[in-house]
LUMFIKE-970530 format. One record per residue: x, y, z of N, C-alpha, C, CB in turn. Coordinates in steps of 0.02 Angstrom, whole numbers, plus 50000, padded with zeros to 5 digits. Each point is the difference from the previous one (the first is absolute). Glycine has a CB too. Layout:
! LUMFIKE-970530
XYZXYZXYZXYZ/...
This chain:
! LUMFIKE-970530
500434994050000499575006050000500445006250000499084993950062/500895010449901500365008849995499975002250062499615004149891/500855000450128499885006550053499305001749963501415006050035/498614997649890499375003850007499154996650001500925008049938/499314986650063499264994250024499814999750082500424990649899/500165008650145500245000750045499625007850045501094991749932/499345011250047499795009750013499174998949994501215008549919/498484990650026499184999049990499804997450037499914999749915/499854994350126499944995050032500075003150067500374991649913/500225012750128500025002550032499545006550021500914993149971/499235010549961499495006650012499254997149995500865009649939/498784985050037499504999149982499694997350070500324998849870/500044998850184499904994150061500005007850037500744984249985/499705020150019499955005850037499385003849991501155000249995/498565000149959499615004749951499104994550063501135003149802/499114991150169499134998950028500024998450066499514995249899/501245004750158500065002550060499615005550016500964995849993/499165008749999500015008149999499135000549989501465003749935/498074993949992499444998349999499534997950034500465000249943/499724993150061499704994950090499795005350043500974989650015/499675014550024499895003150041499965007350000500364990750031/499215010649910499725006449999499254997850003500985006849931/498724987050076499344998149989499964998050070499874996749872/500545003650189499924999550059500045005950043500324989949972/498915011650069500155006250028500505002450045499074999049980/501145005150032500735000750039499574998850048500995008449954/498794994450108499554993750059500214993650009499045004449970/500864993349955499994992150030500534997249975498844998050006/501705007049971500784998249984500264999250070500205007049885/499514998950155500375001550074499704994550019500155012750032/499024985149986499854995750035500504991450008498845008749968/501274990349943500334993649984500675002350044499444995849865/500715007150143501015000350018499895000850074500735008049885/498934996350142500075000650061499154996550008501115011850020/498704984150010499334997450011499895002850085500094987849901/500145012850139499975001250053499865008150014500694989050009/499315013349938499785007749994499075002149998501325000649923/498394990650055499325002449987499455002150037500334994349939/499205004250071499485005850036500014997050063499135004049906/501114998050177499774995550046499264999250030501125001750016/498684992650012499274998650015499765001250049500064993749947/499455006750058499635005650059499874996850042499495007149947/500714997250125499944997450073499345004550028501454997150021/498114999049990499325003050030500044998550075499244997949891/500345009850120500305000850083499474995050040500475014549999/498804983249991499474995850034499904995149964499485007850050/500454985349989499474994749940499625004249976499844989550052/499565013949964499655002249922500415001249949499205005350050/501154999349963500315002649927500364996049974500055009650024/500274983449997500284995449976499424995749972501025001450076/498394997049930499414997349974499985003349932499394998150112/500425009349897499935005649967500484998949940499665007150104/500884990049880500614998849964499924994649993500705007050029/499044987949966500144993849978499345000549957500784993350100/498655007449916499235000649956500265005949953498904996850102/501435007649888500075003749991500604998849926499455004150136/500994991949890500324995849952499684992949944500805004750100/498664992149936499644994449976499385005349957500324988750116/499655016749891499495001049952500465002549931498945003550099/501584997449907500345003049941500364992249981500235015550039/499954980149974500074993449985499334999049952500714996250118/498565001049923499395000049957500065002749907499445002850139/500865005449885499875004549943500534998249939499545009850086/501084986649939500475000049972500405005749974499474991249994/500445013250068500315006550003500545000250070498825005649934/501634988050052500535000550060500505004050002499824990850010/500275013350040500445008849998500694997250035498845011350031/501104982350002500774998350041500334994350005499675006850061/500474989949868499934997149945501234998650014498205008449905/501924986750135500775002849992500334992850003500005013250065/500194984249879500394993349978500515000250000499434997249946/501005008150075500615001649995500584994350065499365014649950/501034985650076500324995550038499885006750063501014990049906/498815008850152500115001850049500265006050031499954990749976/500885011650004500245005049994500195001750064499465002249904/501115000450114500415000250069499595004050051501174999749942/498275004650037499635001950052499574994250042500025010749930/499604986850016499714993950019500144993450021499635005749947/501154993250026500344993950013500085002450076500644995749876/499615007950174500315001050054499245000350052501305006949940/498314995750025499395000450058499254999349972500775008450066/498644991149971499634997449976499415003850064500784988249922/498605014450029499625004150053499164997849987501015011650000/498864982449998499434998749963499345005350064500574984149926/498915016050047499495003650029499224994150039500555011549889/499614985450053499534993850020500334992050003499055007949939/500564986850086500124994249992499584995149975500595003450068/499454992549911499484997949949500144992450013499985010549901/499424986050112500074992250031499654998049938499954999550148/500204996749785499664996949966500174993949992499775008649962/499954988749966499964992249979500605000049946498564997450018/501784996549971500574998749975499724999649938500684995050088/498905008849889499574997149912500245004449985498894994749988/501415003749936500605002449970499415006249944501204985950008/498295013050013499725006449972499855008050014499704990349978/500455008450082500075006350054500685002050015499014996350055/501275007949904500465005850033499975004950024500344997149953/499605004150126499795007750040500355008649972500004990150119/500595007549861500395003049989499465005349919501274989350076/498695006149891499345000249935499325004150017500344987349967/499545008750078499174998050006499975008450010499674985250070/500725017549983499945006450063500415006149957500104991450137/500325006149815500405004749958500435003750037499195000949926/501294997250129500635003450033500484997349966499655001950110/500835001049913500834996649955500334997150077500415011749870/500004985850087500394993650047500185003850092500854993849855/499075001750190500045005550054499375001950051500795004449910/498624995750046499645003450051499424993350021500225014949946/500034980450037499554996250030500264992850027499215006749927/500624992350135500434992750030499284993949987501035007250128/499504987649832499444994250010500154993550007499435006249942/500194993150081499924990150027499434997549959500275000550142/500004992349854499464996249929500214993250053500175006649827/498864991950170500134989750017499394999749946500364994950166/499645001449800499464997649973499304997250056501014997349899/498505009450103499475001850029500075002650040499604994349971/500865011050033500155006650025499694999050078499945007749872/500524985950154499754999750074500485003550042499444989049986/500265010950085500714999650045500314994450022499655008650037/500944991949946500474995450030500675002150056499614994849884/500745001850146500775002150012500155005049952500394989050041/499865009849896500345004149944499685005250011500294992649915/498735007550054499915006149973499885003850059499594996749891/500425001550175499715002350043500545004050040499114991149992/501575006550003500485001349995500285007849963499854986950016/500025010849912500325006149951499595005250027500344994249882/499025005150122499495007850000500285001750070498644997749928/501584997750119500085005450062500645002849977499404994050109/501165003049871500475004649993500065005649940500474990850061/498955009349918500075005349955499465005250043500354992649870/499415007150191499455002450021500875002650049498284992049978/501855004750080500445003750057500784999749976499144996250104/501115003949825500785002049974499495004949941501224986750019/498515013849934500055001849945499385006649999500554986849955/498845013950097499765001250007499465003949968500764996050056/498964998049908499494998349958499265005650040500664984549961/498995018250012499485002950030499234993449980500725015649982/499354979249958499534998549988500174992349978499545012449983/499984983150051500074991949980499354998349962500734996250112/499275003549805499454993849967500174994350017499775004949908/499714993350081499844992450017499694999749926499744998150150/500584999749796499784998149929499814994149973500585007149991/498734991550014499854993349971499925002149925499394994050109/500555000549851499865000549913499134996549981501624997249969/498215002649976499474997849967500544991949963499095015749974/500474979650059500334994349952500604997050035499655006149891/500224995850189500644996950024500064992250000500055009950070/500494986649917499984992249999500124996150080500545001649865/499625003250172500044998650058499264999950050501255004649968/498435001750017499314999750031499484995349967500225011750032/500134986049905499454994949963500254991850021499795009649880/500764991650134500154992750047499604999150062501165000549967/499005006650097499794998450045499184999650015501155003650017/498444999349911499244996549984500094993950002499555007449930/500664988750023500074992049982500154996850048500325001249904/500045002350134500194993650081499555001550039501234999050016/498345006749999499294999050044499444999449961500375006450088/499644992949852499414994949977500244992549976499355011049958/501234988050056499994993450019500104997149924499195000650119/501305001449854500124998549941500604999649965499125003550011/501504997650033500715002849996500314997550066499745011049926/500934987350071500314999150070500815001049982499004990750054/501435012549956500554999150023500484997050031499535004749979/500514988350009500604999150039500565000149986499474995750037/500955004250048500595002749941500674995649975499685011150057/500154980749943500094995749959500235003149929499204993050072/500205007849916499985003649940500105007549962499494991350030/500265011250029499925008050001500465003650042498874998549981/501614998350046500425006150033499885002650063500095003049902/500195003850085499755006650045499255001949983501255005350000/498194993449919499505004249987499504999350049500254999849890/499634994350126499474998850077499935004650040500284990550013/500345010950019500115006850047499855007049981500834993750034/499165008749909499715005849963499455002449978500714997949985/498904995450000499484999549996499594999750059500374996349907/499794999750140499575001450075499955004850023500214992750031/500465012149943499765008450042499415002049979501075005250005/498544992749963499525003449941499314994050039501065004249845/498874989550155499424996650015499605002950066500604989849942/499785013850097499315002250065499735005649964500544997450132/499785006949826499435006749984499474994949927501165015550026/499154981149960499404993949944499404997850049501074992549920/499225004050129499494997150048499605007450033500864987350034/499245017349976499645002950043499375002449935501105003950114/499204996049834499245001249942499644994849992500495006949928/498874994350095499304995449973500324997549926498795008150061/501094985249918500084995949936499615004849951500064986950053/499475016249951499425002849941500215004249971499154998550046/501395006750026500505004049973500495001249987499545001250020/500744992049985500814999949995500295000549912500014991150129/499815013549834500405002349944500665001650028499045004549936/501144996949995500625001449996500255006350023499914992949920/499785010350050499995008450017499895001050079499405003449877/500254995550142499764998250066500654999450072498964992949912/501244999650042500524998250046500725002350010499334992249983/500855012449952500465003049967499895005650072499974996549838/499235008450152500275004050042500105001450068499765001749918/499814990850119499824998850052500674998850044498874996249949/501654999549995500854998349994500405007750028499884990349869/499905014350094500405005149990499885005550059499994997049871/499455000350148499805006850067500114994250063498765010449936/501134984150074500274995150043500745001050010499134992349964/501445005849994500455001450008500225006050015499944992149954/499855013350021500175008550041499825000850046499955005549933/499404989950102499744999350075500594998950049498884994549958/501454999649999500504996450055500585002849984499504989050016/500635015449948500805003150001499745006850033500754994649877/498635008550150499945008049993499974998950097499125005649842/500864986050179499864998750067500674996450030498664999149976/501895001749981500594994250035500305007550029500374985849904/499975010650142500465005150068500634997449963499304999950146/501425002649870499965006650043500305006149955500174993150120/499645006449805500265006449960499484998849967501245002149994/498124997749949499435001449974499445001550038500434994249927/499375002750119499225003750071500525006949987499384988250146/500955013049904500135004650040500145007049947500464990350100/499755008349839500145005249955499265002049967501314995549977/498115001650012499454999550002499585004650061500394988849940/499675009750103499835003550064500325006150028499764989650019/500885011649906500315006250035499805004849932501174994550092/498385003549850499865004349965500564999349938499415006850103/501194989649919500495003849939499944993249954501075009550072/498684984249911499734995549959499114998849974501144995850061/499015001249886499244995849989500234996049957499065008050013/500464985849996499674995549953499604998049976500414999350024/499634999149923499375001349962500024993149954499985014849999/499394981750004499954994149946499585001249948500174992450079/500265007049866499745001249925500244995749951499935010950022/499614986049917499974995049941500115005149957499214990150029/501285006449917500145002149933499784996649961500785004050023/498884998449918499544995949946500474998849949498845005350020/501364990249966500704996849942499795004249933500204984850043/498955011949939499855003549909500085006349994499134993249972/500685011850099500005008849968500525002350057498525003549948/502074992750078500205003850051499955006150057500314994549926/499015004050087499885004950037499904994650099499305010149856/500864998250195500174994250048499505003750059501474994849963/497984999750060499605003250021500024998150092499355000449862/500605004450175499814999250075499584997350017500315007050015/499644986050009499514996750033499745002350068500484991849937/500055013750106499585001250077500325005050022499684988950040/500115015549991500445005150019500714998550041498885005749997/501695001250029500384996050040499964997150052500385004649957/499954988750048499744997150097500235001850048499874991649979/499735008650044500015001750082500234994550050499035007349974/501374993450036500264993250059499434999550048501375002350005/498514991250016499494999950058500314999350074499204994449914/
């Protein structure tokens, strides 16, 4: 090949360099190089206003008008610290991303996933320490539409499904967190929907009443919880009961 084939080839590779990145707004030239420069996420001073921000985010999700939208890697602000506002106890169904659903960027939200968004050790665990280290103002309790876990723990109190764990493992155990709020519904009404949300305000019952960091942050005003279902077909995520009140 010539120098002057050479020389061409060069100026021509420079030439649609230079192009490329005139069709990228300078914004998001800076954003790509420095990512840790981008918009930080909002710390609300009460659970309401942390409520207030998450519905607030899920209706612009709905619209497909998401404003905080950030795929970027992390970025040394965010790599070093982490300030989420809420905590979010859901189901391991790979159709629900909070992060999505609520439209914050990486950061502002702490979550725990068991498939049927019970309490356990783990999740019961993560939400307190994101409640007395991280200090979360607000705990969902997120059940889904179509959970496979609340549709198990139907089938084992109507007597139609069993787990053992021969066969089944650990799922037995996951599923039982879920069979006393099945059993406490009359058979006539035990849908799905039903048990989904009966699941979801049961379980915020028993995390909004455990001692000795969720009651007491509850009773001091500076938390809530709140149990609410997300509908998979239109993503929208609706409150089944107001916040609880420890008894």
């Amino acid at each position: 090949m010539s120098d002057e084939s050479l020389s061409r080839r060069k100026f021509l590779t420079r030439a649609g360099a230079v192009s490329a990145g005139a069709l990228v707004p300078v914004g998001a030239m800076e954003a790509m190089a420095s990512p840790s420069k981008g918009r930080k996420g909002p710390h609300p001073a009460t659970p309401k206003a942390a409520l207030h921000l998450l519905q607030g985010g899920n209706k612009r999700y709905r619209a497909n008008k998401l404003e905080l939208r950030d795929y970027s890697p992390a970025g040394v602000d965010r790599a070093n610290d982490q300030k989420p506002f809420a905590a979010i106890l859901t189901c391991s169904d790979s159709r629900l991303a909070p992060d999505l659903v609520f439209d914050v960027q990486q950061g502002n939200l702490f979550v725990a996933k068991v498939a049927g968004n019970s309490i356990d050790t783990g999740t019961l665990g993560s939400v307190e320490y994101a409640v007395a280290v991280l200090g979360v103002k607000l705990i969902m309790v997120l059940g889904h539409s179509d959970c496979g876990a609340v549709k198990s723990a139907i089938s084992v109190v109507n007597g139609t499904k069993s787990f053992p764990p021969s066969k089944y493992g650990s799922i037995g155990p996951v599923v039982d967190a879920i069979v006393p709020t099945v059993k406490a519904i009359p058979p006539s009404q035990r849908t799905l929907q039903a048990c989904t949300s009966s699941n979801a305000s049961n379980q915020a019952t028993e995390l909004a009443n455990s001692d000795p960091i969720v009651k007491p942050a509850i009773r001091a005003g500076t938390l809530w919880v709140v149990p609410a279902v997300y509908n998979v077909p239109n993503g929208r995520v609706r409150l089944v009961a107001p916040p609880v009140v420890p008894s």
